[in-house]
N, C-alpha and C positions, 0 to 999 in steps of 0.2 A: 409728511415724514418719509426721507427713504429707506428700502426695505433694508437695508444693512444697516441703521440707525436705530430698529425698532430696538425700544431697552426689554432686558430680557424677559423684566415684569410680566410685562404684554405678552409675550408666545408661551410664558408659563401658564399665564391666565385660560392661554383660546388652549394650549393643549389638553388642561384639566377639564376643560367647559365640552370638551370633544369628546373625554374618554366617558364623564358622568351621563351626559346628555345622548349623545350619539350612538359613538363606535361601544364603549367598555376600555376598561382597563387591558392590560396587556394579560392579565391572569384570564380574562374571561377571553379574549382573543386564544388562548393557548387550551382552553376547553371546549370550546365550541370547533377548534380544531382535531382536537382527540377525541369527541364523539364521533363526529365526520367519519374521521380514520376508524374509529371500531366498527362503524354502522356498513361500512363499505367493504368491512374483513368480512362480516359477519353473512351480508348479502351475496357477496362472492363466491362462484360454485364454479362447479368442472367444465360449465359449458362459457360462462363469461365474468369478467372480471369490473365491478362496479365502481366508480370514481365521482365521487359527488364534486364536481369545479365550478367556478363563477368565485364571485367574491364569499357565498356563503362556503364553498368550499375553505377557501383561505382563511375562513373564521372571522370574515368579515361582513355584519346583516346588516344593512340598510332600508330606507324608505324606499319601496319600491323595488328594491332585491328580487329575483328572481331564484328558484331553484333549477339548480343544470345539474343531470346527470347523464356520465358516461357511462356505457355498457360496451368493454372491448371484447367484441368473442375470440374464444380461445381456440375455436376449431378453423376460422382463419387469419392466415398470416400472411403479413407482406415480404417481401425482401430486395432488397437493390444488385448487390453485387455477388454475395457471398450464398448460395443455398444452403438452406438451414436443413439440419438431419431429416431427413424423409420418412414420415408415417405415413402411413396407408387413408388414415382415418381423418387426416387433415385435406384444408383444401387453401393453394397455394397462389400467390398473385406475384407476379413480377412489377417492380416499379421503373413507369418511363418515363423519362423530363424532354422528350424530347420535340418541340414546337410547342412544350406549356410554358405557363407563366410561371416564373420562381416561386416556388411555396407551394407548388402545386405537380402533381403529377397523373399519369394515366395507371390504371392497373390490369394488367394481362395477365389472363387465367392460361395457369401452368400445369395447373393440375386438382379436380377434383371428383366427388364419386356421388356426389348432391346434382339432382336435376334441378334441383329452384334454385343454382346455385348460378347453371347454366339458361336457365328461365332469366334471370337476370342482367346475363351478359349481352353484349351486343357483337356482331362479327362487324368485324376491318380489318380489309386486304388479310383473311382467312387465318387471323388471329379474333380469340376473343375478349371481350374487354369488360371491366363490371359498371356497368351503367350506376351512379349515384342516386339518379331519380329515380331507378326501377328499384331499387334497393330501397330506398325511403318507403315507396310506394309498397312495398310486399310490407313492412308488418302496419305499417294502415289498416291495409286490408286484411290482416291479422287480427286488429281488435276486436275483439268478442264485444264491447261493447258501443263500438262502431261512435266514439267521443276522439279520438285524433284527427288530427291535422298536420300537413309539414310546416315548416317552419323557418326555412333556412335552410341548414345541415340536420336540424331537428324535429321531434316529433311531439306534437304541443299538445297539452288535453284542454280543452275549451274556453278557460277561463284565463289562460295562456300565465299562468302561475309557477309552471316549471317546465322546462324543457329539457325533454331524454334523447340523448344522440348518441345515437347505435356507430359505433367508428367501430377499424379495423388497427391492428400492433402489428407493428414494425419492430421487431428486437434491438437492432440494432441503427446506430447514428447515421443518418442518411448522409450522403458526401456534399448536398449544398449547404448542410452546415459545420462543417467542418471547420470552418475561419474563426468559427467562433470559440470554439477547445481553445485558441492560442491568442484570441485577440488581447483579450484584457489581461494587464500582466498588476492591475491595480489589485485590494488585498479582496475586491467582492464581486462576482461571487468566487468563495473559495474554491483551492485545489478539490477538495472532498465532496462540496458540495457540485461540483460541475462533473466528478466521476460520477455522484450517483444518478446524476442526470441523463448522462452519460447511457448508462447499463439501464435507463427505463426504455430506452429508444423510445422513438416518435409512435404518436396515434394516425390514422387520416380518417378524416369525418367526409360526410357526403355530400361535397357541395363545388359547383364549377367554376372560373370565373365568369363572370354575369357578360354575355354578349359573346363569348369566344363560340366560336363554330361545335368545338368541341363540348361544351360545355357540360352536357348531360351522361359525360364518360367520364368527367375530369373529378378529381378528390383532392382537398386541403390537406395540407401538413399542421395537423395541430402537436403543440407543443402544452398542453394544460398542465399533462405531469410536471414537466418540467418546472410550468411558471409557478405550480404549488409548491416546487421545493424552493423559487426562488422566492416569492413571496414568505413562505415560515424562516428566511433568513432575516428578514425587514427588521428592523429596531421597532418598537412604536412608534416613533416621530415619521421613520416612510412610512408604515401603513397609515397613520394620521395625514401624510399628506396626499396621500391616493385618493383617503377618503374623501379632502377636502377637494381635490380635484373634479371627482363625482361629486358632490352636492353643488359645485358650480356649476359644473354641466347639464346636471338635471332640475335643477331648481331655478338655476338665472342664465343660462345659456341658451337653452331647451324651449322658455317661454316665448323666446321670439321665434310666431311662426316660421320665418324663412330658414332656420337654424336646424330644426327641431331633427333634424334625419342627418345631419354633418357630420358627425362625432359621433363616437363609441366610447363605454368607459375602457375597452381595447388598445386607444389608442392614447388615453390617459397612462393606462396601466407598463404600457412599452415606453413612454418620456421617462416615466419614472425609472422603471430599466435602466435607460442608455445614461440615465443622470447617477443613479447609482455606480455606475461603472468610474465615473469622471471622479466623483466626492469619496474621502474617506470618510470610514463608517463614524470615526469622530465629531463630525460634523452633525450626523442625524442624531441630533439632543433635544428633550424638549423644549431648552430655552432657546434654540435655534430654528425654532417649528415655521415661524413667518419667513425668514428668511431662506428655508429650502424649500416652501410653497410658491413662493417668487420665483424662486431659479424655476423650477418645474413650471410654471404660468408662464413667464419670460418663453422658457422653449417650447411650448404650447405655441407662442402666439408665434415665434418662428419657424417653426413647420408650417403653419399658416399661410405666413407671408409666403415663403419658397415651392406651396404645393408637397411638400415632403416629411413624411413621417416613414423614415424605414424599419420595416420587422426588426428587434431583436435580434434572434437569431438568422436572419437571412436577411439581409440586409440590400439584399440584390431586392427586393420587394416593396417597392414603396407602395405604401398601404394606400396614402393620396392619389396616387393616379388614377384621373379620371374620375375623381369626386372631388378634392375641395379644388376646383379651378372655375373659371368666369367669374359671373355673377354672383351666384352663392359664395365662392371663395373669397367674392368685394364686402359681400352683406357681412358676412362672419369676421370677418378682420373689423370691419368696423363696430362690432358689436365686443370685439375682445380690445379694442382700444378703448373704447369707453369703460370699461372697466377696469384697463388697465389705470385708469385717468385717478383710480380710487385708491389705487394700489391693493394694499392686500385688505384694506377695508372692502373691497367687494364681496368678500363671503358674508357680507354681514346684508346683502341683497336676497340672501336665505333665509326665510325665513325660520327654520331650523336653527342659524345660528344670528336672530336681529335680536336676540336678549343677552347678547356675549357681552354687551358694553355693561350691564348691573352688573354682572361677576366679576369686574376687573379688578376692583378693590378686593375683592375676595378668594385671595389664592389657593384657601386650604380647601379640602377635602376631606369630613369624615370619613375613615373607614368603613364605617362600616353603614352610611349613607352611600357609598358606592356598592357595596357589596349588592345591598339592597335593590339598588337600581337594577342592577346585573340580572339578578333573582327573575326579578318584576320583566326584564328586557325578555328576558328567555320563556317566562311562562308566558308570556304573550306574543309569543313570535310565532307565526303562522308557519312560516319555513322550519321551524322545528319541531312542529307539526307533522307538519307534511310529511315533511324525509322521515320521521320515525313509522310512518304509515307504510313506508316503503315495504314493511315486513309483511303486511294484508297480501302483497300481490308476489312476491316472490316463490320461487319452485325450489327453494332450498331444504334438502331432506335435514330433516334435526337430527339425524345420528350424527351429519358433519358437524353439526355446533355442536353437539355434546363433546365431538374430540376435539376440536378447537377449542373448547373450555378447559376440558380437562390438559390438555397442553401448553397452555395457559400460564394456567394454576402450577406447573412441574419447573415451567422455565422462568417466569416474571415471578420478580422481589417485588416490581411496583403495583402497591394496592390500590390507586388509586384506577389504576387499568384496566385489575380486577372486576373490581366495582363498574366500571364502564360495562364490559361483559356480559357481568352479571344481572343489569340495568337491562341490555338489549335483549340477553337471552331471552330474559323475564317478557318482552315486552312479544317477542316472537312465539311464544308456548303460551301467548296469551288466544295467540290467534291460529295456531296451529294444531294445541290441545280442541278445537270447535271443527277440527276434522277430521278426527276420529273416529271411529265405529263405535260406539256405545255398546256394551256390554253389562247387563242387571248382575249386581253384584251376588243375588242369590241362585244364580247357577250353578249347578254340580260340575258344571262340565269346568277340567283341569285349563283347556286350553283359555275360555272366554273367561273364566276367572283371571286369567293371568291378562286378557287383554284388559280387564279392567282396569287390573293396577296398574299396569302400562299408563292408561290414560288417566289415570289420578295422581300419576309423578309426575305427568307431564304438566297436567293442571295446576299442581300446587308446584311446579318451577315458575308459575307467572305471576307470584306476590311480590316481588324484589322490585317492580316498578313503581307502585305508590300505596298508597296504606289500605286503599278499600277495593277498589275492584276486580286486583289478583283473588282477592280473598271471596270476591262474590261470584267470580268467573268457578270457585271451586264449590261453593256452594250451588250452583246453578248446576253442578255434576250430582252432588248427592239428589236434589230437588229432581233429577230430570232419572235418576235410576230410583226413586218411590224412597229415598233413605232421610222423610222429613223433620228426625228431630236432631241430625247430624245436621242437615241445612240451615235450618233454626239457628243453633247453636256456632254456627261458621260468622248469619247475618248479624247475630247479635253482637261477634267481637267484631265486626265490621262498621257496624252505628257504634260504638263503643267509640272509635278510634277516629267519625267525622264531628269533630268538637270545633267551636268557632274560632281556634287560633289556626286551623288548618288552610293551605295553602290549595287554590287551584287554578285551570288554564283558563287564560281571556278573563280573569276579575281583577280588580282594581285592590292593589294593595292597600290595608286600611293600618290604622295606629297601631293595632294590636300586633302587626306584621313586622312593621318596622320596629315597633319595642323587639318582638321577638330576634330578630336579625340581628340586634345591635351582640345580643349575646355570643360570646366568647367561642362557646359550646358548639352552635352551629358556624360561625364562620371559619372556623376550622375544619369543619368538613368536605369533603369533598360534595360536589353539583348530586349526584346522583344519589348517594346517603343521605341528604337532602330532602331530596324527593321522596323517597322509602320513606322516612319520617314523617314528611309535613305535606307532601302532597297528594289531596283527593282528585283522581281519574277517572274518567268515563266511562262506563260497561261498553263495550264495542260490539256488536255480533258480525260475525262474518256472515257473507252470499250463502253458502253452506254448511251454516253450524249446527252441530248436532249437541250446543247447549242450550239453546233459547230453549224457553217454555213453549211447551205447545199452544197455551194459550194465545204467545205471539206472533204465532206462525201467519197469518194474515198480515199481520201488523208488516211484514219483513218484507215480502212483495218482490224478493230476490234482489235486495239491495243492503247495504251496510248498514247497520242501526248503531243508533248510539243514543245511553240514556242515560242521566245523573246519575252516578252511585246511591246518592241517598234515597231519591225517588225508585230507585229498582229496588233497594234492599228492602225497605216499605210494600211493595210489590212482590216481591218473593216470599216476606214472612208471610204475606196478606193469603197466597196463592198455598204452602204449606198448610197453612191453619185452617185451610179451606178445604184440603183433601183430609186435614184429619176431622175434619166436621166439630171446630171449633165455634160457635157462631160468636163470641163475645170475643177471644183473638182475634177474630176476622175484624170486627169491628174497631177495634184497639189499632190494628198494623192500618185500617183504614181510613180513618183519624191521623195518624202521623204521617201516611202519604201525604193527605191533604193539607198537613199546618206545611213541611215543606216546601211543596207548591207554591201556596200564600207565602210562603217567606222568601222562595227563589233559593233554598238553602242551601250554600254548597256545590250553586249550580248557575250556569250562565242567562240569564234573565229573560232569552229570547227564546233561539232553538231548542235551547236543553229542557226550557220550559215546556214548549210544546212536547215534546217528546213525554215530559212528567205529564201531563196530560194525559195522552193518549192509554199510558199507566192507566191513570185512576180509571179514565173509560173501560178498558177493559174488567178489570175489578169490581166496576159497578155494574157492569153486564153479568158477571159471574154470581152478583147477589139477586141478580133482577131485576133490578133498579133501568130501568129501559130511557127514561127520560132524562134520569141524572144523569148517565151516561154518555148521553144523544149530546147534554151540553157540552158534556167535561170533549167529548171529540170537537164540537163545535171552537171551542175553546181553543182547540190546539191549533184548527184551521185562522181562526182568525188572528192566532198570533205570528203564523206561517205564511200570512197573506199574502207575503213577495214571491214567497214560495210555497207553492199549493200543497199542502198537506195530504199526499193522495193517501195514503195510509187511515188518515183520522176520518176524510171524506166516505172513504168503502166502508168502514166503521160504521160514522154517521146513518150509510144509506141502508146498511145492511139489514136492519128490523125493519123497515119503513119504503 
């Protein structure tokens, strides 16, 4: 069948089968992009400006997705032609293209008052110049926890899960792309959207081209702000065919060894571009989905053949030079002919999409079967995970989020935005309330009274994120200043509120979820109001927190802990009713530890288990109970067996 014959049936079919199965609906595409954007306002501070990019940026998460974040410091700047106003406090770079390859340029220090700044630079012909490797290389050697590595232009932490790229701004539109303001005179991208491209000016990340003399002086012109604004222009049907672009390449392109280093989803991402430019946006429908995955594969395979895939916006850059040519170039053409042989049946060599052909007959789509998926896609995505962790590690003073909230709240009508905000805040004074100075609520003195309340607003701003362990992060404040039957009374409406329709991260949604989802009630709401409702979260302790119990203070070992709400709230009553010299509470809170555990309640089956373990260990220690103890550690060890449980070990060893 040729690809301009497919009946419309069929690309209605594969794009519904995408948006359920894969990518999400265009609503969930346009939230997972407005988290991004609040999480990124939010981390943002005076000394550098945060950019979450890649495709999870564009609010699109895939298999195998990685997280990229940019970090532009504010205290350097580049500039080309024009100097920008002069402060004292900045430090300044000149940009040279001259003997670089397109795309790329040299930066010449003009002016700064930082000696690691000049520690960095390198002298030629009695100019100096900021070396990219040396640059990479300084906050490497920055890390306190000595877990980086480079990467590229990036700086990777171990498991190479996400990569942070410290680049430098440029304010304004550098002049080798200038051609580009006036080339496309078609309707996309628009006037407005190329001005605001426009006024973000260019990034340059740390990376040279590979083999030049220069190389270790030399900085890329990245363009990510931009492509985020070009991408939030896409119809669904482009971002569906981007996506399917990527699942070909990494799923059936990728498998063959000789392949597997050829292609980037980069250079997917730029066809798509320059084909955008050619088609009105009429065209990207989704009864049209096969046949603009074609055009896009078609010029795939002809950049291919010609050695040629030029940048975007610099066009003078073919990205192919000196990689897809010879051999390799023979192998790969011949591996995109054979597929081309299938036509646009080759995505169905994914397994990802080899179940497309059962859903053809079936074009519809529950509502609220999709929502659900969405739901289930998000609580289980590790990359949103992760980036929301972002807040553990950042130096952002929360007076600035208190007026960014409240500034907010004075200018935006949209609640939905709100609510985002109010989500992050929550999630930030989760982890920033545990660094604090503690202050015992029964002191006379005016000043340390006032720093208490200080840290009990702070404490109780971080309930707005899910229903139970804002609330035991504040209990864990009374429990930690001797205030045990306010504690009590905090975990009680805490267990109160973990009831078995409740929602959490990494479990598998069961009947009762999806009954609940179908309702009117919540599909109406926004993601994050959502969450406040229906989902149970993790106690987290910080490196430094001054609310963990003391009792757990070994348990922590100067690393991040993380324990099942229910299992900790169990543990908390267990630990108050212990200092009021309860013996039969103690027993009681001891007991529902334990059915928990056995039941996995609430709680992810593996690590969170372990973790509930190490719980009860401790609690059993506290009764004297020396041998039940010794197992319930052993226990945690052997659940953690991939991963050594040093914690439950030192435990273990500790009486013995």
């Amino acid at each position: 069948m040729a690809d301009d014959t497919v009946p419309p049936n069929i690309s209605l079919a594969l794009y519904r089968y995408i948006c359920q199965h894969i990518v999400g609906s265009e609503d969930h595409v346009k939230r997972i992009r407005m988290m991004s954007a609040v999480r990124d306002n939010l981390l943002s501070n005076q000394e550098q400006t945060v950019i979450t990019s890649g495709s999870y940026g564009e609010g699109l998460e895939m298999r195998g997705s990685d997280l990229d974040l940019m970090y532009a410091s504010k205290s350097l700047e580049v500039y080309e032609n024009i100097k920008p106003f002069f402060n004292q406090n900045m430090t300044y770079f000149s940009m040279e293209k001259d003997d670089v390859k397109s795309g790329y340029a040299q930066l010449k220090l003009d002016y700064s008052r930082s000696r690691s700044i000049l520690e960095q630079c390198e002298q030629q012909n009695c100019q100096h110049y900021l070396s990219s490797t040396l640059y990479k290389q300084q906050i490497v050697d920055g890390d306190i926890y000595n877990m980086s590595s480079i990467h590229g232009p990036c700086i990777s932490e171990p498991t190479g899960t996400f990569d942070n790229a410290h680049c430098l701004h440029c304010k304004t539109w550098v002049s080798p792309t200038e051609q580009w303001i006036t080339r496309s005179n078609n309707s996309w991208p628009s006037y407005n959207v190329k001005q605001s491209i426009i006024k973000h000016g260019v990034l340059f990340v740390p990376i040279g081209v590979k083999g030049s003399p220069k190389e270790e002086l030399e900085w890329r012109v990245s363009f990510s702000v931009g492509e985020k604004f070009l991408t939030n222009t896409f119809t669904h049907t482009q971002l569906l065919c981007y996506a399917l672009l990527k699942i070909v390449l990494k799923d059936v392109i990728a498998s063959f060894s000789e392949c597997q280093d050829l292609l980037c989803s980069y250079f997917l991402k730029t066809i798509v571009f320059w084909i955008s430019e050619e088609l009105p946006q009429s065209i990207w429908k989704p009864d049209c989905i096969i046949q603009c995955f074609m055009r896009c594969f078609n010029r795939l395979i002809y950049c291919v053949e010609h050695s040629v895939c030029l940048h975007y916006f610099i066009p003078e850059n073919n990205m192919f030079e000196n990689k897809i040519v010879g051999r390799p170039r023979d192998v790969l053409l011949e591996k995109l002919y054979m597929l081309h042989s299938y036509n646009w049946r080759c995505i169905l060599f994914s397994d990802q999409i080899s179940n497309f052909g059962l859903s053809i007959c079936n074009l519809s789509i529950e509502p609220h079967a999709l929502y659900s998926n969405e739901v289930e896609k998000i609580l289980s995505s590790k990359l949103w995970k992760l980036a929301n962790t972002s807040f553990t590690f950042t130096p952002t003073k929360i007076i600035n989020m208190k007026m960014k909230q409240t500034y907010l709240f004075q200018q935006s009508s949209n609640s939905t935005i709100k609510d985002v905000y109010i989500f992050y805040i929550s999630m930030y004074c989760h982890v920033y309330a545990q660094r604090l100075q503690l202050i015992s609520t029964l002191s006379n003195n005016k000043y340390q009274y006032k720093q208490y309340k200080y840290c009990l607003s702070t404490v109780i701003c971080n309930v707005y994120h899910d229903v139970a362990s804002g609330w035991l992060m504040v209990a864990s404040l009374f429990y930690k200043t001797k205030q045990y039957s306010k504690a009590l009374y905090i975990v009680s409406y805490s267990l109160s509120k973990c009831t078995p329709e409740k929602l959490g991260y990494f479990r598998t949604l069961s009947d009762i979820h999806y009954q609940l989802l179908k309702l009117q009630t919540f599909q109406k709401m926004s993601l994050v109001c959502l969450m406040k409702i229906l989902v149970v979260d993790d106690v987290k302790f910080d490196i430094i927190s001054t609310l963990v119990p003391d009792e757990l203070q070994m348990n922590l070992l100067n690393t991040l802990e993380t324990f099942p709400s229910t299992a900790y709230a169990y543990f908390l009553n267990f630990l108050c009713y212990y200092h009021l010299n309860d013996v039969r509470q103690c027993q009681d809170s001891l007991q529902g530890l334990q059915l928990v555990i056995e039941e996995s309640y609430l709680m992810n089956p593996t690590f969170l288990k372990a973790e509930a373990y190490n719980l009860l260990g401790v609690a059993l220690q506290l009764c004297g109970d020396e041998e039940s103890a010794r197992q319930a550690f052993l226990q945690s060890v052997y659940i953690n067996e991939d991963e050594l449980d040093i914690s439950a070990m030192k435990r273990t060893m500790s009486k013995h």
